[in-house]
C-alpha positions, 0 to 999 in steps of 0.5 A: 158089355163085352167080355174079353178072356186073354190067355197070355199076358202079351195078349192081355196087353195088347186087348188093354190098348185096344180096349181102354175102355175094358175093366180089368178083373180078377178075382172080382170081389172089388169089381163085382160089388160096383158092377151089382150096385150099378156104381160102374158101367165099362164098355167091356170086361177084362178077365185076366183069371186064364194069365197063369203068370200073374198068378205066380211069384218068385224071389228075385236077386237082392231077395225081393218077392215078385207077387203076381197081380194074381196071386190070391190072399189065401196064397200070400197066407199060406206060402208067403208068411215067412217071408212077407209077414206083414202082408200075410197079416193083413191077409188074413183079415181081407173078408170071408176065407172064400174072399181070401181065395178069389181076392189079390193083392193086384186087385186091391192095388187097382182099385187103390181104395183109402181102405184097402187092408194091402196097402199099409204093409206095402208101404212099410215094406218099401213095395214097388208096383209093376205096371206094363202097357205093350207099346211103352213097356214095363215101369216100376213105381214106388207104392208111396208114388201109386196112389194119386187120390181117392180110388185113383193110381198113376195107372195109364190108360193102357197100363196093367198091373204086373205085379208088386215086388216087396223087399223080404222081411229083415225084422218083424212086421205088424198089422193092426185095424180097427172096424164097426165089428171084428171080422169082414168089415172095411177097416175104420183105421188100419196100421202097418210097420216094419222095422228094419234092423239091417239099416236100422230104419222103421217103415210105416203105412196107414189105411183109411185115414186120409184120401189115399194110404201114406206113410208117416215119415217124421214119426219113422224118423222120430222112432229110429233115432230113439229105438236101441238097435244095439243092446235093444233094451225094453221099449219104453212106454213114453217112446211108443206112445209119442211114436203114436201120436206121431202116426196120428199126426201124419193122418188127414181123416174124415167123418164118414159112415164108419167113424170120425175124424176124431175116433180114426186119429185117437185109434191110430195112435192107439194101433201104432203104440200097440204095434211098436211095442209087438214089433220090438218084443219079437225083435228083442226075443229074437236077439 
């Protein structure tokens, strides 16, 4: 197996169309573990840990984040909490402190796992993912449209993962899973929402309870026609709990090792409920 080090980000495009063949790797805490199991057997890796600007991020104009493909979990924590809380959430239930170190968010997007904790607060944000290849260039693709299947993207042959650019928060976010324990476990169901007062809209994002993460769009329609933006009085109960069974509805899950189909709709519900009614508190307090 060949090991291939580009140091620049023009170079790692260029080794990419070469080396179709070459699987990326970064931190390598997706990577490794399939290498070790004998799951994947690629003609060569691609190390980009030496392309210092997929490790940096910057506002752009509109205030959107530009996250490097690189930028560990540890970083999105410690330096984006404010403006990504909805991501730093789901940050900091990502393994071990020493995963959240190696591990990013890129990474977590190139391996576009059902399960993957990134992905739901990306899709209520409203994320977009960068790719680039050398000969086409760079696109923009919105993270509802990434994921085509189980572990499966709209990621060409040559294409790299660039960076992922998230609007900043206009309201509070929440994230919420469930696991088989409570720390360092792949997530049975997991739960993200945003709410957007500025154009009062509610995004949402679910994790590993259907072939790919999905959004549940009849259930953001649903809550912002009902929630009181303008004299946001307390919610109620009836509202987060239809609101849950509107998210539970949007899924499509499976019996597997970790839970049942069953068990995954009922916890989403129950997650969603939770979040919604957290969500509106800090809103309301924030009034």
């Amino acid at each position: 197996m060949d090991f291939l080090q580009p140091s620049s980000w023009h170079e790692a495009l260029a080794i990419r169309a070469e080396r179709p063949d070459a699987l990326p790797i970064a931190g390598g805490t997706d990577v490794m573990v399939e290498l070790n199991f004998d799951r994947r057997r690629p003609g060569a890796l691609l190390d980009l840990t030496r392309v210092g600007e997929l490790r940096e991020w910057s506002v752009e104009d509109g205030g959107r984040v530009r996250l490097g493909a690189g930028v560990p979990y540890a970083r999105v924590i410690g330096e984006l909490g404010d403006r990504l809380p909805g991501l730093a959430m789901a940050a900091r239930t990502v393994g071990s402190p020493q995963i959240r170190v190696r591990g990013t968010v890129g990474g977590n997007l190139g391996s576009a796992s059902p399960a993957g904790d990134a992905h739901p607060p990306l899709l209520a944000a409203g994320a977009e993912v960068e790719v680039a290849s050398a000969a086409r260039g760079t696109r923009r693709v919105p993270v509802a449209d990434y994921f085509t299947g189980v572990k499966r993207n709209v990621l060409e042959p040559d294409e790299l993962i660039a960076a992922v650019l998230v609007p900043t928060a206009a309201g509070p976010q929440q994230f919420c899973k469930v696991g088989t324990r409570n720390a360092m476990v792949i997530s049975v169901s997991a739960f993200a929402l945003a709410l957007h007062p500025d154009r009062q809209a509610v995004g949402t994002g679910i994790g590993s309870a259907a072939p790919t993460p999905r959004c549940a769009p009849e259930a953001e329609e649903f809550l912002a026609g009902e929630l009181d933006w303008a004299a946001r009085r307390p919610l109620p109960e009836g509202l987060a709990r239809a609101f849950g069974e509107r998210v539970a509805a949007a899924a499509a899950p499976i019996d597997d090792v970790r839970g049942t189909a069953a068990y995954r709709r009922h916890s989403l519900a129950v997650l969603a409920r939770r979040a919604v009614t957290w969500a509106w508190d800090d809103l309301r307090r924030a009034a």
